[in-house]
Every structure is written in structure tokens, then in C-alpha cells.
C-alpha atoms as an extended CHARMM CRD file, in Angstrom:
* protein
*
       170  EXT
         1         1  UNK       CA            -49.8510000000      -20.4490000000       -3.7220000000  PROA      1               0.0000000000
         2         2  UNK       CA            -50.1840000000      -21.4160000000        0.0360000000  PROA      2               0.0000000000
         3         3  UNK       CA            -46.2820000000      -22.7230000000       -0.5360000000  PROA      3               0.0000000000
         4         4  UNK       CA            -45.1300000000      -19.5980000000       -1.7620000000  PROA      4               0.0000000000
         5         5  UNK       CA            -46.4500000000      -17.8120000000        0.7610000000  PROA      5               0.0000000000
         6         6  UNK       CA            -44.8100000000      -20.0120000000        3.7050000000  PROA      6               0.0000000000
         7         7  UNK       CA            -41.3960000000      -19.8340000000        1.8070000000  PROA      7               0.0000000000
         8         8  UNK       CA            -41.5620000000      -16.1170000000        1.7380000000  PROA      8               0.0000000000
         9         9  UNK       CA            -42.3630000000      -16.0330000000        5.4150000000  PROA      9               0.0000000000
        10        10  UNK       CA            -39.1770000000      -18.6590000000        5.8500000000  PROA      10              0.0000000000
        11        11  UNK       CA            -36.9650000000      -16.4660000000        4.3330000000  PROA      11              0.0000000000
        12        12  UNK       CA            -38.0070000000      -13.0800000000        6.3120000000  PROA      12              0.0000000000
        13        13  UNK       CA            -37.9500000000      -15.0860000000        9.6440000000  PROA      13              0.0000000000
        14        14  UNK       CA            -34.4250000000      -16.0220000000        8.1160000000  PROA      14              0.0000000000
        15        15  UNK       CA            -33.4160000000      -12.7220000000        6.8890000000  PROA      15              0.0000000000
        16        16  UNK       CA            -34.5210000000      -10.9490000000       10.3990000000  PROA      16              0.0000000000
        17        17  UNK       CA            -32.7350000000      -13.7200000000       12.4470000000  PROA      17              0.0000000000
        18        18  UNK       CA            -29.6340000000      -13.0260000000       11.1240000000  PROA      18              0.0000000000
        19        19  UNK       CA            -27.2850000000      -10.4330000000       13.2730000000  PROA      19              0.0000000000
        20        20  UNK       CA            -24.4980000000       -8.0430000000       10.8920000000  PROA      20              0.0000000000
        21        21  UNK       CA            -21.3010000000       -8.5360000000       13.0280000000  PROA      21              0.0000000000
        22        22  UNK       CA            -18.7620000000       -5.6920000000       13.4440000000  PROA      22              0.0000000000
        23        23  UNK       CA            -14.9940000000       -6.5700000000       14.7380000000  PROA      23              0.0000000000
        24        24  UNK       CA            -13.4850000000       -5.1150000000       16.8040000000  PROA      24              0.0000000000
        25        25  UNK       CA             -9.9540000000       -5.8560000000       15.2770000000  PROA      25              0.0000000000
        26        26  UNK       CA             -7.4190000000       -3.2070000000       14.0010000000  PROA      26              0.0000000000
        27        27  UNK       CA             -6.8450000000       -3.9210000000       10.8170000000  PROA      27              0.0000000000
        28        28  UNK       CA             -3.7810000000       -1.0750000000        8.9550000000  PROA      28              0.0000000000
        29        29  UNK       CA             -1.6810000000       -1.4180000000        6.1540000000  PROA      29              0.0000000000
        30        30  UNK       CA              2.1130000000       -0.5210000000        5.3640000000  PROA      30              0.0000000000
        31        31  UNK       CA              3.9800000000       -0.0870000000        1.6730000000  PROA      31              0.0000000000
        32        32  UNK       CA              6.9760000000       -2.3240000000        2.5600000000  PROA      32              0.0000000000
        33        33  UNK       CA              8.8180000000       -1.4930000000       -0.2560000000  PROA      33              0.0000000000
        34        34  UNK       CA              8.4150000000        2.6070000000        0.8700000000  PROA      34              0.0000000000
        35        35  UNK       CA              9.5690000000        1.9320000000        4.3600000000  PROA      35              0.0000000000
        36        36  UNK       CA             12.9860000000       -0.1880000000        2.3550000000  PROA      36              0.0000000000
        37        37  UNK       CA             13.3900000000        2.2700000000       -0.1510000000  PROA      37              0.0000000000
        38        38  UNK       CA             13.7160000000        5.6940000000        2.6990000000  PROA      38              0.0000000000
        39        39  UNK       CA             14.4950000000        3.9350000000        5.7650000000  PROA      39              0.0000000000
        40        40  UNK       CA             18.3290000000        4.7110000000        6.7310000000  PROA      40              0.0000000000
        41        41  UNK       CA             19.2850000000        1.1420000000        6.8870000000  PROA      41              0.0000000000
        42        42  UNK       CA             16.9850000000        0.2890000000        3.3370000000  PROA      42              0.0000000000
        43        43  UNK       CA             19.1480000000        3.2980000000        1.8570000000  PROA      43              0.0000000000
        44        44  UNK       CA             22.0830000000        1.9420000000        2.8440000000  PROA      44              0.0000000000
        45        45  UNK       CA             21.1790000000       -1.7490000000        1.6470000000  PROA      45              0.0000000000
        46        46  UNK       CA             19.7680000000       -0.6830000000       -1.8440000000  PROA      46              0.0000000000
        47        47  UNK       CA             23.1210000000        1.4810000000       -2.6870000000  PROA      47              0.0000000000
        48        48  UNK       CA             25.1990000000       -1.4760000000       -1.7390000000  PROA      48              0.0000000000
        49        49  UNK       CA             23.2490000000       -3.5980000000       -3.8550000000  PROA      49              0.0000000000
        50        50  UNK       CA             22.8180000000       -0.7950000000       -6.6210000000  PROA      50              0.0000000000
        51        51  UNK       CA             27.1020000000       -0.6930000000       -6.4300000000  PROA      51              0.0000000000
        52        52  UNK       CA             27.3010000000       -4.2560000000       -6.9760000000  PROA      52              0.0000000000
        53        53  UNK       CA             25.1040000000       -4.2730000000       -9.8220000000  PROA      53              0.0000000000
        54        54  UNK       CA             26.9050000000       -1.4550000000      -11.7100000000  PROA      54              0.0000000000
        55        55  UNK       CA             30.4320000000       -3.0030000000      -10.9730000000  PROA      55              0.0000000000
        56        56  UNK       CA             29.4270000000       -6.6870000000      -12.5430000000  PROA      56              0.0000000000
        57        57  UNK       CA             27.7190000000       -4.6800000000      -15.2800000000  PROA      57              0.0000000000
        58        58  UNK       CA             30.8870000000       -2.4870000000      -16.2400000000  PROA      58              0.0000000000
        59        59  UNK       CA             32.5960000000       -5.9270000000      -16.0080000000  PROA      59              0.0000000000
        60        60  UNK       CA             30.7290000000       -7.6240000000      -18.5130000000  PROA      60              0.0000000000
        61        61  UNK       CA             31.0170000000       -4.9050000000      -20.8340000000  PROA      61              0.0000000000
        62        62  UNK       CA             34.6110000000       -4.7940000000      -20.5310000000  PROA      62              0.0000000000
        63        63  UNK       CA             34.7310000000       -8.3930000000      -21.6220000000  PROA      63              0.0000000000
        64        64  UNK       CA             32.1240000000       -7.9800000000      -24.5030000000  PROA      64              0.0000000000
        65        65  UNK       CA             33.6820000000       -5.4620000000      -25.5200000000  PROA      65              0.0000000000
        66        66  UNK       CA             36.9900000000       -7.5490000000      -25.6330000000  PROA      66              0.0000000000
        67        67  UNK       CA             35.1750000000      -10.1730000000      -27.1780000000  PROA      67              0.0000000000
        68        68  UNK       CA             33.6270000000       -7.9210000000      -30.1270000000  PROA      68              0.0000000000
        69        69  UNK       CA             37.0610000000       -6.9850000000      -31.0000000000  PROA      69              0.0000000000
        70        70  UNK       CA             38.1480000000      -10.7050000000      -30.8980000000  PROA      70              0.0000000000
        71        71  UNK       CA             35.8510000000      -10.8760000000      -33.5320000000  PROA      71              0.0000000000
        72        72  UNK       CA             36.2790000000       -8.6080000000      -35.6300000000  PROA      72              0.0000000000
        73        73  UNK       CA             39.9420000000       -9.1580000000      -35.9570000000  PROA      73              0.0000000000
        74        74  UNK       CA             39.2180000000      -12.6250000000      -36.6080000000  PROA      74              0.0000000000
        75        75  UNK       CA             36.5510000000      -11.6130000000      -39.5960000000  PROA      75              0.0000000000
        76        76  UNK       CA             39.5130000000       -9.1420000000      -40.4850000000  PROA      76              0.0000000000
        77        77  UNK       CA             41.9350000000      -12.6490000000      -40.8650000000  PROA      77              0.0000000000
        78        78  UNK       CA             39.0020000000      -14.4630000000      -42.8260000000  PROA      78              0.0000000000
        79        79  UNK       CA             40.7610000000      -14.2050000000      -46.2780000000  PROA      79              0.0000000000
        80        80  UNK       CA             44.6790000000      -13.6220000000      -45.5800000000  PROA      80              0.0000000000
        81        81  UNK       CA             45.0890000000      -16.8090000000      -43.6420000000  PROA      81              0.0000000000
        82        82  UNK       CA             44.3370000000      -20.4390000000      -44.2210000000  PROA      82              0.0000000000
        83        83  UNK       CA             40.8650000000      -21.8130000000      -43.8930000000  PROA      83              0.0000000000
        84        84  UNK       CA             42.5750000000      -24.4270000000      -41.1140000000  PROA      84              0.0000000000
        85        85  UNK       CA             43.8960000000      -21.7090000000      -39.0680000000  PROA      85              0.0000000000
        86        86  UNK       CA             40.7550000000      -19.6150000000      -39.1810000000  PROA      86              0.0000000000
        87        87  UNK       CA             38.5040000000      -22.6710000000      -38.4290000000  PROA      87              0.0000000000
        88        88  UNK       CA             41.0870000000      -23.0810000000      -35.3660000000  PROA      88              0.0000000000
        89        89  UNK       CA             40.6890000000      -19.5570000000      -34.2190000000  PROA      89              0.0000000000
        90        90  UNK       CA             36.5790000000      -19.6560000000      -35.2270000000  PROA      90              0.0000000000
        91        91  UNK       CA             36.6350000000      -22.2420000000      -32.1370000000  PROA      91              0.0000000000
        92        92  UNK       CA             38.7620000000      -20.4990000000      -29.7170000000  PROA      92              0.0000000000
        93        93  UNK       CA             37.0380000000      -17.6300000000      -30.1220000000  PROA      93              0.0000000000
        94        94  UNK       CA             33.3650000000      -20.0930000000      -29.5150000000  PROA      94              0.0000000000
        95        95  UNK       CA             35.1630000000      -21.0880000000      -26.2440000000  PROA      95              0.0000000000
        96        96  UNK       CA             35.7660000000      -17.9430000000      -25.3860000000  PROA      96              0.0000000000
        97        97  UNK       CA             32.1470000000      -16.9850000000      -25.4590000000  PROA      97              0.0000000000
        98        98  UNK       CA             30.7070000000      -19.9630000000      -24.0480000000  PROA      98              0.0000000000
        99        99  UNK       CA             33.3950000000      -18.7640000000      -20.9990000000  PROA      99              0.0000000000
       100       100  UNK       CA             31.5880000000      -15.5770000000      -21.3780000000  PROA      100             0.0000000000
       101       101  UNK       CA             27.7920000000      -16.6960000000      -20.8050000000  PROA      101             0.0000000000
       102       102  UNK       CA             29.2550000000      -18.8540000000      -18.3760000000  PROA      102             0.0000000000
       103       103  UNK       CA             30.5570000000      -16.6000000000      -16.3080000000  PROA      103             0.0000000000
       104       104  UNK       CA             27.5910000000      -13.9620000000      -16.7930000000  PROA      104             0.0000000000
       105       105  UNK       CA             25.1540000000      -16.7640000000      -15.6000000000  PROA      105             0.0000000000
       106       106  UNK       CA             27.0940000000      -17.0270000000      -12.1190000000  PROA      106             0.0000000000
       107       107  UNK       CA             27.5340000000      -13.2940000000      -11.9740000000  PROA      107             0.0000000000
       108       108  UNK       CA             23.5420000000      -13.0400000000      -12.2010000000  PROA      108             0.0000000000
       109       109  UNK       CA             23.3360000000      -15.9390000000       -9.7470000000  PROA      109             0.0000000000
       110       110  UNK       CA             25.6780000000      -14.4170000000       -7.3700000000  PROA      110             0.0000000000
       111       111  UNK       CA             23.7190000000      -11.0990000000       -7.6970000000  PROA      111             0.0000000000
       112       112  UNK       CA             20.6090000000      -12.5630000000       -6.7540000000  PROA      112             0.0000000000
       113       113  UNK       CA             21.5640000000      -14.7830000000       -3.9950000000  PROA      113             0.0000000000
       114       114  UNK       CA             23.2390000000      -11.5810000000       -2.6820000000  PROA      114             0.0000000000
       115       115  UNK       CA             20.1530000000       -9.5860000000       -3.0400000000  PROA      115             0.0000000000
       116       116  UNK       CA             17.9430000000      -12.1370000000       -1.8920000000  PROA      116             0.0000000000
       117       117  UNK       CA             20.2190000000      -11.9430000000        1.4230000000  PROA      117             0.0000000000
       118       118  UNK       CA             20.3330000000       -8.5030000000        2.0770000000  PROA      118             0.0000000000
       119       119  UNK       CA             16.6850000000       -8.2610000000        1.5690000000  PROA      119             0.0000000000
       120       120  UNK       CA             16.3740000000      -11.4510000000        3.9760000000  PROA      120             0.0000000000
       121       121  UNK       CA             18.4980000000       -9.4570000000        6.5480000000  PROA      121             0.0000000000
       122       122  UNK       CA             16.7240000000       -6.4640000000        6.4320000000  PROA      122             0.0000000000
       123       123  UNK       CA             13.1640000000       -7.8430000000        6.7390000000  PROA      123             0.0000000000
       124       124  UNK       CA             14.5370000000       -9.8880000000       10.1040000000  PROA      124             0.0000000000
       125       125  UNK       CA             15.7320000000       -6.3900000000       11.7350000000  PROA      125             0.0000000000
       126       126  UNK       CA             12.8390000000       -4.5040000000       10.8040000000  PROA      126             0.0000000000
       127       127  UNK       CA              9.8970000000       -7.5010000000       11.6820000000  PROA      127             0.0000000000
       128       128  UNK       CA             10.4360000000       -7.4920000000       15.5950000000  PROA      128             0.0000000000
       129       129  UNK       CA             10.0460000000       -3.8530000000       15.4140000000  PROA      129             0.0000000000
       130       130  UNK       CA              6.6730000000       -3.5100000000       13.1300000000  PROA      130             0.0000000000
       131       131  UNK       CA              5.2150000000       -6.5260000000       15.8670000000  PROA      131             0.0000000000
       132       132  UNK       CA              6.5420000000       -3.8870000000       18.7210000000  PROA      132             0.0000000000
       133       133  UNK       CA              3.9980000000       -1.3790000000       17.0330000000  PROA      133             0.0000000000
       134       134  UNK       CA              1.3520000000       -3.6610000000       16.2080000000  PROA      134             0.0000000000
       135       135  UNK       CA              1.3360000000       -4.4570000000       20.0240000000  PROA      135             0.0000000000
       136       136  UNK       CA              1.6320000000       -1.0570000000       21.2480000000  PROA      136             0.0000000000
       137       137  UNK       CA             -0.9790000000        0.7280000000       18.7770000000  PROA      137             0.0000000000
       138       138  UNK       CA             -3.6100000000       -2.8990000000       19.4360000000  PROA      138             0.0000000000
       139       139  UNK       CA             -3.1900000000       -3.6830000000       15.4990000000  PROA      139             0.0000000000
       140       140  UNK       CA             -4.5080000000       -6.9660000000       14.7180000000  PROA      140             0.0000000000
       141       141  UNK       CA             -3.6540000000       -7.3190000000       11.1300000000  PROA      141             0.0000000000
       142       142  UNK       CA             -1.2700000000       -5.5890000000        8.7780000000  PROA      142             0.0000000000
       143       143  UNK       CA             -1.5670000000       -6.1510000000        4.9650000000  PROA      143             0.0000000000
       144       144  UNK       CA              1.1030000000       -4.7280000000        2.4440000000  PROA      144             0.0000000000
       145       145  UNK       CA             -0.4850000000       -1.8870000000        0.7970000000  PROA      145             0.0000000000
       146       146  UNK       CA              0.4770000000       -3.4630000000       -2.5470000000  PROA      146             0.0000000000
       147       147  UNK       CA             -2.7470000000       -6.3220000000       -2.0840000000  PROA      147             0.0000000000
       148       148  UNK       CA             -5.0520000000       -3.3610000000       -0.6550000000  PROA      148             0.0000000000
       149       149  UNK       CA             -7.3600000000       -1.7440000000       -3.5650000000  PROA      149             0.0000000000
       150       150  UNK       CA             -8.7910000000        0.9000000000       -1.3940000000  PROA      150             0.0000000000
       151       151  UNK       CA             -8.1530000000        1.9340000000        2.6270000000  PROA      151             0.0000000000
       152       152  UNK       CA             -8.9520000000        4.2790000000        5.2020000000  PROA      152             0.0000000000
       153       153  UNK       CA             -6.0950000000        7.2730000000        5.7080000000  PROA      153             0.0000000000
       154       154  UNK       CA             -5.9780000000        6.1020000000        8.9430000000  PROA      154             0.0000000000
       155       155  UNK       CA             -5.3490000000        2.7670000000        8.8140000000  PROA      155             0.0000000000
       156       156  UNK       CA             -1.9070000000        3.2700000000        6.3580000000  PROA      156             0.0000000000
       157       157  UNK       CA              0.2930000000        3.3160000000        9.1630000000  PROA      157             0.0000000000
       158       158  UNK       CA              3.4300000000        3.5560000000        6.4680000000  PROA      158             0.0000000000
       159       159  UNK       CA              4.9080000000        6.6640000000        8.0090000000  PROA      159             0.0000000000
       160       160  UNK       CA              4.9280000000        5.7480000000       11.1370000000  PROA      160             0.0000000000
       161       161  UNK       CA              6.4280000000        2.0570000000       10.8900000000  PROA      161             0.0000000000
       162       162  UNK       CA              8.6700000000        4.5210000000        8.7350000000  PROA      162             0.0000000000
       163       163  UNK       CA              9.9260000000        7.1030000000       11.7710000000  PROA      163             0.0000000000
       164       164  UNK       CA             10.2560000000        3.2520000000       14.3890000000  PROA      164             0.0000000000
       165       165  UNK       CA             12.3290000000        1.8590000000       12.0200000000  PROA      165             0.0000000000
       166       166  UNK       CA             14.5490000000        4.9730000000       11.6490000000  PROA      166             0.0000000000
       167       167  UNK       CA             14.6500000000        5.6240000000       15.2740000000  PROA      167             0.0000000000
       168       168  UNK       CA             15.5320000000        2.0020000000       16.7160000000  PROA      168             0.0000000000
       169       169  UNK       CA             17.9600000000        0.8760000000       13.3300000000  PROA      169             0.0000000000
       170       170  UNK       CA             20.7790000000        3.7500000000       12.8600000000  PROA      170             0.0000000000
């Protein structure tokens, strides 16, 4: 009993001895993908990408749609010509699509890479800026609003990395 009694006392000594810290850090938080999405020069990047993207789609479908005739007029051929010569254009017509995914793979790769740029350039104009308001407003660290479950109104500076970016980028 005497040993429970000196552990207790242990662990208040402990318990009192121990100071709660505050910081003194600003911590905020930003949605990145807002600030992209209605910033001028995020418009402008998202509608060239969004143009892109509709004019490789429209292209594919022309040539599917090229393709699905290509096959039905050689299903239309099945029984009027000889099994050689529809075995012959059976395999052209295989070629053809393997051309087909072929060149839809590099149009998606293309796509990406191209997206993957204009993101790249877009995040090096905008960083120097959000570290010019960090500086000036004593913010310590930002997180992306996407990783925060729950903040302070105050500390979503969103709107106002917003109006910098749209200032200094026109």
C-alpha cells in the first residue's frame, strides 16, 4: 500500500511539473484548387486545357466512328465474298484498330503531360506570390484546406491569396 501511495504522489509531482505550451506561430489554410479554378490566369489555363480535351475527344470519335462503319461493311461482305478475302479484310480491319488504341494511348499521354505542365507552370507563378503573403501577414504555415478537417474562419486565408494572385498575374 505504502508503494501505491508513493507512485500516486510520482505521478502528481509529474503531472504538476509539466507546462501546456502555446505557439506563437500563424498557422492558415488555402483551397488551392479554388484559387486555380477563379483566378484569371487558372481560368485561362483550365479552358485551354478543357479545349484540348474536347478537340482529341471529337477526334477519336471521328475515327471510331469510321472504324464502326469499317465494320459493319465488312460483317455486311461476310457471306457475298470468299472466306480468303474476308479473313484478309478481318485483319486489316484488326490493324486498323490496334492503330486506333495506339494512337488514343499517346493522345491520353500527350494530354496529361500537357496538363501536368500547365499545372506545373501555374503553381511556379503563383508560389512566390502566396510566400510574399505569408511574409507580409507573419504566416508560419499554410496547409491546403483539402487535409484540414476543421479550421478557424480566420485562418482560411483562400480569398485573399485569391484577390494577390489576381492583382499581381493579369
Amino acid at each position: 500500500m505504502n508503494y501505491l501511495y508513493k507512485f500516486i504522489f510520482i505521478l502528481f509531482i509529474f503531472f504538476i511539473s509539466v507546462n501546456s505550451s502555446n505557439s506563437e506561430e500563424k498557422i492558415a489554410f488555402v483551397n488551392i484548387d479554388y484559387v486555380i479554378q477563379n483566378s484569371n490566369i487558372g481560368k485561362k489555363m483550365l479552358a485551354n486545357i478543357n479545349n484540348l480535351d474536347k478537340k482529341n475527344i471529337d477526334n477519336l470519335k471521328k475515327k471510331n466512328k469510321i472504324l464502326k462503319e469499317l465494320e459493319l461493311t465488312i460483317k455486311n461482305k461476310k457471306n457475298v465474298i470468299t472466306e480468303e478475302a474476308f479473313n484478309e479484310e478481318v485483319d486489316s480491319f484488326k490493324q486498323e484498330v490496334q492503330k486506333f488504341k495506339k494512337e488514343k494511348n499517346k493522345i491520353v499521354k500527350e494530354f496529361n503531360t500537357f496538363k501536368k505542365e500547365k499545372l506545373e507552370n501555374i503553381f511556379i507563378k503563383i508560389t512566390p506570390l502566396i510566400n510574399d503573403y505569408m511574409e507580409e501577414n507573419s504566416v508560419s504555415i499554410l496547409f491546403d484546406s483539402k487535409k484540414i478537417f476543421m479550421g478557424n474562419k480566420d485562418s482560411n486565408i483562400t480569398e485573399d491569396i485569391l484577390k494577390k494572385i489576381n492583382n499581381e498575374l493579369k
